[in-house]
N, C-alpha and C positions, 0 to 999 in steps of 0.2 A: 177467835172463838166467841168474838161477841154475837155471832147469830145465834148462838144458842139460845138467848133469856126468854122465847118463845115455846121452849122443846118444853118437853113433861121429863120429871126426874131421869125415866129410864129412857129418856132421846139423849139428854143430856149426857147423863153416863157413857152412852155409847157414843155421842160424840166425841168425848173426852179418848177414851180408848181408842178411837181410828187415828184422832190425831197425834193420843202415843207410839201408839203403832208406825205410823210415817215417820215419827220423830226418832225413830228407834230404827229402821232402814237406812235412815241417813245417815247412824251415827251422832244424832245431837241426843245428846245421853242425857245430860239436864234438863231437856224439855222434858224428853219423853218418861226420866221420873216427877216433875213437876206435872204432867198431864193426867199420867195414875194415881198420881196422889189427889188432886182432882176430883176422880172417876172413882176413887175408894170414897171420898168422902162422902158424894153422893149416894153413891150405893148403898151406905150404908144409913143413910138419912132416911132412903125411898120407903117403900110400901115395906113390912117383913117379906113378902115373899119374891118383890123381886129384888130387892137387894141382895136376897138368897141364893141367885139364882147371876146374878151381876157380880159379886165379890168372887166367886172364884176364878173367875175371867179375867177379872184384875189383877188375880194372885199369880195366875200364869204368864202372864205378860208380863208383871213385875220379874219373875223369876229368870224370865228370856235377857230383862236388863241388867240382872244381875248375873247372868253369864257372861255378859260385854263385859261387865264391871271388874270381871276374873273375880266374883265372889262365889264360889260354887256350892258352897257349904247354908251359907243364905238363897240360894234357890232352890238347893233339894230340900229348905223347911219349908218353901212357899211350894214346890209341886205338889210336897204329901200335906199339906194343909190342903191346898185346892183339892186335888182328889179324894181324898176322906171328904170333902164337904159335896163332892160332884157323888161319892158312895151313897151317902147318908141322905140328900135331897137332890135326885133328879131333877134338872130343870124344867120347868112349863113354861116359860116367856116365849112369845110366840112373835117372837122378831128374826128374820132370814138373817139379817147381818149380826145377830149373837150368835145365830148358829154356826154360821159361816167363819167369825173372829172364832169360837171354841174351838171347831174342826180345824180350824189354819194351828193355832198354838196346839194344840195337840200331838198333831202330826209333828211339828219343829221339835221339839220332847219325848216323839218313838211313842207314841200312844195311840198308836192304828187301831185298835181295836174300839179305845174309848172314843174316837175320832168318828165312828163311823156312824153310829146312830145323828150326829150334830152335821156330818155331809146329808143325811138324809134328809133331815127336818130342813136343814137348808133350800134342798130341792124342791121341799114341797111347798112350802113358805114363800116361796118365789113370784113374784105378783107380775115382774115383768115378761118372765119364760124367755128372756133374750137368746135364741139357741147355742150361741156362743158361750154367753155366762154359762147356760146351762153342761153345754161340753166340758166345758173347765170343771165344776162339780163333779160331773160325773169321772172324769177322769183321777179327780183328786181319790172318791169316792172308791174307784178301781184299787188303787195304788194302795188304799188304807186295807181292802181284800188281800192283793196281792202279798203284801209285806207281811200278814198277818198267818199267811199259808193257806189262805181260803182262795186257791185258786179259780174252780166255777164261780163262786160267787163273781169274782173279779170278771171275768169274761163278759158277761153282761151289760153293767154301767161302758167297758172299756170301747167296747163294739161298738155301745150308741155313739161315744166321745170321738173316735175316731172317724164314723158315715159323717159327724158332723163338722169336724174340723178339715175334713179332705174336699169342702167345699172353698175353702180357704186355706189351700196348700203351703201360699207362704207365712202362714202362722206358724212361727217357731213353735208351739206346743206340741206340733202335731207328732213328730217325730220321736218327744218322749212318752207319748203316747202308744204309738206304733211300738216301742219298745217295749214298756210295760204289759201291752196286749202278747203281747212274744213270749214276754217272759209267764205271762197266766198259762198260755198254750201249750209250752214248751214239752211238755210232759203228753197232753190228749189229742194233740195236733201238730207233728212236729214240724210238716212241710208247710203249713202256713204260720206257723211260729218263725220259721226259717223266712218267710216273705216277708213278715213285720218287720225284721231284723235289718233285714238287705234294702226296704226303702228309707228307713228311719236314715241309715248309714251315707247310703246315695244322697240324702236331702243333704246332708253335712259336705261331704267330699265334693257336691257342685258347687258348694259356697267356699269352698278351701278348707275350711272348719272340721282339722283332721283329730285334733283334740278331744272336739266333739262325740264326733262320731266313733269315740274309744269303746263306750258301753252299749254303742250296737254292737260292734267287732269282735266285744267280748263276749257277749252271749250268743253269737253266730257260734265262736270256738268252742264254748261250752256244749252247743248244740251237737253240730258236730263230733266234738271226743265223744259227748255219747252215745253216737249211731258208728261207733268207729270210724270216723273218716281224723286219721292221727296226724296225716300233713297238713291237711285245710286247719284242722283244730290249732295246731302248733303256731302256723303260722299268722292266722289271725292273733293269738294270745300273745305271741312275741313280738308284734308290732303293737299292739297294746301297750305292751309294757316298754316297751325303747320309747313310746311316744309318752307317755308317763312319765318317765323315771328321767326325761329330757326336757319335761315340763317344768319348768321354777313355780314353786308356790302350789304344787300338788298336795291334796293331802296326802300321807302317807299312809293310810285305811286305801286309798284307792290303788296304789302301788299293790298292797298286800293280798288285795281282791284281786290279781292279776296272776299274781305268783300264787295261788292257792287254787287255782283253777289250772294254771299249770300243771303244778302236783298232782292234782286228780288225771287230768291228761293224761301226765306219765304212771300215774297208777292200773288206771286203765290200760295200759301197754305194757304191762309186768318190769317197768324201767324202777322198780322201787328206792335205789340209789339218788337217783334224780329226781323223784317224787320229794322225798325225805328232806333234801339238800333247799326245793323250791320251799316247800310248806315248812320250814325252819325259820329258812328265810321271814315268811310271813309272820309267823307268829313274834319274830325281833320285832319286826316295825309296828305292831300293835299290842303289844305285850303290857304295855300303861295304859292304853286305850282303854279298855272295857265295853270294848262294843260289839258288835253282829258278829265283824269280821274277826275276833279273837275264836269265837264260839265255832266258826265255820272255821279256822283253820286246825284245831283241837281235832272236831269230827275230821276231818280228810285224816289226820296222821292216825287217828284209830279205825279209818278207813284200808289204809295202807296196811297198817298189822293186822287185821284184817283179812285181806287180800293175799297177805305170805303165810297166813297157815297160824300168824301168832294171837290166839283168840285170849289168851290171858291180858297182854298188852291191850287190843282190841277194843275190850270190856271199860278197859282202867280211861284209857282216852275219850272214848263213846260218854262216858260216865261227865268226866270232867267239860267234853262238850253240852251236855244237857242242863248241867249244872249253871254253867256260865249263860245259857239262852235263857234261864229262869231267871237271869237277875236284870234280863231286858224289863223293858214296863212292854212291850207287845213281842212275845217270843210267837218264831214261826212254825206253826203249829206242824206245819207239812215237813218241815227238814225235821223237826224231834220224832215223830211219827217213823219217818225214814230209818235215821239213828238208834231208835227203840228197836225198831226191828232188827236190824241187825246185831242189836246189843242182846237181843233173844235168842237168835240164831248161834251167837257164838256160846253163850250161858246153855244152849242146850245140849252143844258138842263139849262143854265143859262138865255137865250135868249138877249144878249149882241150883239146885231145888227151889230151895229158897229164894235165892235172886234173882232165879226166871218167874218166879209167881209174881216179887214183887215189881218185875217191867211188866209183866203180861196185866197187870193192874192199871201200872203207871200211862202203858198204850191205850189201853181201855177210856182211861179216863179224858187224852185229848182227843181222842176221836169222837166220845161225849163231848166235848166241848165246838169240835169244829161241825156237830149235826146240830147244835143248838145254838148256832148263828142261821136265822132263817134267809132265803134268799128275796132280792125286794123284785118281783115284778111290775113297775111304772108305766103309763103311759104314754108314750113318747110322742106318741102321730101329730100334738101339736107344732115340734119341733120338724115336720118335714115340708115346712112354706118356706117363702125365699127366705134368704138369708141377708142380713144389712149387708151394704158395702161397705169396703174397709180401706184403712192407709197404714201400711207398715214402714216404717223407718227403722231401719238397720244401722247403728251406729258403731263405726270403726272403736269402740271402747269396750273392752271385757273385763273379767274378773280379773285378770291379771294385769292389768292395767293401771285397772282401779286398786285395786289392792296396794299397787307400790308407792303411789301419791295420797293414799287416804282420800280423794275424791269422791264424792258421786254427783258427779255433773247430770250424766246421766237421767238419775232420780229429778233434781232438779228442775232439770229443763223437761220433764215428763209432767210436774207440776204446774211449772208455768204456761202450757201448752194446755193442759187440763181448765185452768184459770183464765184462758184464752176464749177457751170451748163452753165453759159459763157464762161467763158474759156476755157471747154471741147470743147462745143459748136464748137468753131472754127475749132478744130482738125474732129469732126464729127458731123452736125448740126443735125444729128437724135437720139442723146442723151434725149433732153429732157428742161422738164422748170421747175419754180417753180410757182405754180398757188396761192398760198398766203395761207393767213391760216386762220381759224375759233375759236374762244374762247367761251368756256361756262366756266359756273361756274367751272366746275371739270376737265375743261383737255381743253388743247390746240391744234388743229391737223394740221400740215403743207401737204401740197398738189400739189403731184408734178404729172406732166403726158410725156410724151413720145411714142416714139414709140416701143421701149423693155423696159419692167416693168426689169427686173433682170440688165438688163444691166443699166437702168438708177441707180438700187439699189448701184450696185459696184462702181459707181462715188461715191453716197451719202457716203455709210458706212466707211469711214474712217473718215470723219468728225464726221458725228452722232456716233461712239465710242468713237471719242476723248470728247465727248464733256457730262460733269456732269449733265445737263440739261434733258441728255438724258437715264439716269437710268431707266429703267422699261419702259418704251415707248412702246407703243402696234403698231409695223409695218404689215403694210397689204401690199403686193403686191401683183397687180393684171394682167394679163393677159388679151390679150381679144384673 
């Protein structure tokens, strides 16, 4: 970090913070509190307002370390300190990569909503408009829509992220892209939701990466059971789940996303025995959890009562489902909306005066909430010139891999390949970059771009030979 003694406070600060940030990817837990502690102190030395504007970013990332740390009760002081100070003063610092660190920690904390004004400023703060960078933004940007229930919104950023990244196929991002775009559509387009779905899936299954390709397959099924089509649905969801549940080192939130989709399946097929028995199931394996998927498994079984005529039950589930979405930091406004209604519907056949006034209120007020997110219409036309060349490296190493030896070689040597690319850099600054790397279950892929795909290759390849990590490695370069 000695380059920094050049920077101005808030360079510094923010150097401090990326390099906790890397150090906290790794695993080196002691740097990357030694780094924020750093990055607090400056901050708070700086100017008042941007130190104002820098400490809560701090506080978030400390918070993330102190999840590694299994201190959990010391992170949720430092989230609601950060956000009461992100409530009380909006940031003005008009740096991309603040914006961009907030939007990232954000998101890692379920805060899609607060996340998406800091993707945008990001966007526009952007001095290099790399189309690539830019895709990745945008997509992230989508994702903070989608999750948040603001599906059109989502559509939008997702569309451009996708024209962009399908210039560059084998970028792993594209595919979770492809699928988030599916999942925006799903509802106001199903047959090209249904096409998101199917290449996102295909990209995976040509690589072997059947793992992978689980949460296309699942939301094909999902798709599916809801057009009635019960055997395609079935069966995509039950090969989801054997590949899951045969998975070592799965979380067990993603088992229960499987079996809960199930259940709706068989709901929808008046199978209510076998609904009841899967969304049971789910709710066991997330029942300590406290997250999305506890709240989605609630709704389906007041779903199901529901469905049999029993609207007292109905009410009682619906209720406790809504309940539980409210204690997310970004609940999805689209599924409470959904649930409302039908918590109306039943309240009305029960004729519960009162309790239908106070949903018909409660409805009211997030459908106020999701017309007062405005939609962003951008620019884009700069990003439709060529696109850099690229070198992807596909590395025989996944999360579960990694996982069992505590490694990350990976990271690493994505570092020192990075540090390769600086150095060149100086001799001829049209060498190239390293754009960071993506992990799935079955392979790791580092992602680098340029302006000559071969020439950037002839820096990499003497590293990447030397290097044991890199046996069998599936390299793409690409030209444009």
């Amino acid at each position: 970090m000695g380059a920094c003694s050049n920077l101005s406070p808030v360079e510094k600060c923010l150097a401090f913070i990326a390099h906790g940030a890397d150090a906290l990817q790794d695993g080196n837990l002691s740097s990357a509190e030694a780094a924020f502690g750093v990055g607090l102190a400056i901050a708070k030395g700086a100017a008042a307002e941007q130190g104002r504007d820098l400490v809560p970013l701090i506080l978030l990332k400390t918070s993330r370390l102190r999840q590694k740390q299994s201190r959990e009760e010391d992170a949720r002081q430092l989230r609601e300190q950060a956000t009461a100070q992100l409530e009380q003063n909006p940031p003005s610092l008009l740096k991309a990569f603040f914006h961009f660190s907030m939007a990232a920690v954000l998101m890692e904390i379920g805060e899609y909503r607060r996340a998406i004004p800091f993707w945008e400023q990001a966007i526009q703060l952007d001095d290099v408009k790399d189309p690539i960078d830019t895709a990745h933004m945008l997509a992230r940007v989508g994702e903070c829509y989608n999750r948040s229930g603001l599906k059109d919104h989502a559509t939008i950023p997702l569309r451009a992220a996708v024209k962009i990244f399908r210039k560059h196929p084998e970028d792993p991002r594209l595919s979770a892209v492809l699928t988030t775009l599916g999942n925006a559509l799903r509802k106001s387009a199903p047959a090209e939701a249904e096409s998101c779905y199917r290449e996102a899936a295909d990209w995976h299954v040509g690589r072997g990466q059947f793992l992978s390709a689980t949460p296309a397959w699942g939301n094909l099924g999902i798709l599916c059971s809801e057009q009635g089509r019960y055997a395609e649905a079935l069966e995509y969801l039950e090969n989801v789940r054997k590949i899951r549940e045969q998975s070592p080192g799965i979380p067990t939130p993603a088992i229960a996303i499987t079996l809960n989709n199930i259940a709706n399946c068989y709901r929808r097929m008046g199978k209510f025995e076998e609904a009841f028995l899967a969304v049971s199931r789910a709710i066991d394996l997330v029942q300590d959890k406290a997250g999305s998927e506890l709240a989605s498994a609630y709704g389906t079984r007041g779903l199901i009562f529901l469905d049999q005529g029993k609207d007292t039950e109905a009410v009682e589930w619906l209720r406790r489902a809504n309940e539980h979405h409210q204690t997310l930091p970004s609940p999805n406004l689209d599924i409470i909306a959904d649930d409302l209604k039908r918590e109306i519907a039943a309240l009305q056949r029960l004729g519960r005066a009162d309790e239908l006034n106070e949903a018909e209120a409660r409805l009211a007020s997030v459908h106020a909430a999701m017309k007062a997110v405005p939609q962003v219409n951008r620019d884009l036309s700069a990003l439709d010139g060529p696109m850099q060349c690229a070198v992807f490296v596909e590395l025989n190493i996944g999360i579960r891999e990694r996982s069992r030896d505590g490694k990350r070689e990976d990271v690493q040597l994505g570092k020192r390949l990075s540090e390769v690319l600086e150095i060149k850099n100086l001799e001829d600054k049209d060498i190239g970059w390293y754009a960071g790397h993506l992990t799935m279950p079955e392979s790791s892929t580092m992602i680098f771009y340029g302006a000559d795909a071969e020439k950037l290759f002839r820096v990499l390849e003497p590293t990447l030979a030397s290097e044991p990590i890199c046996a069998g490695a599936r390299i793409t370069i690409r030209q444009t």
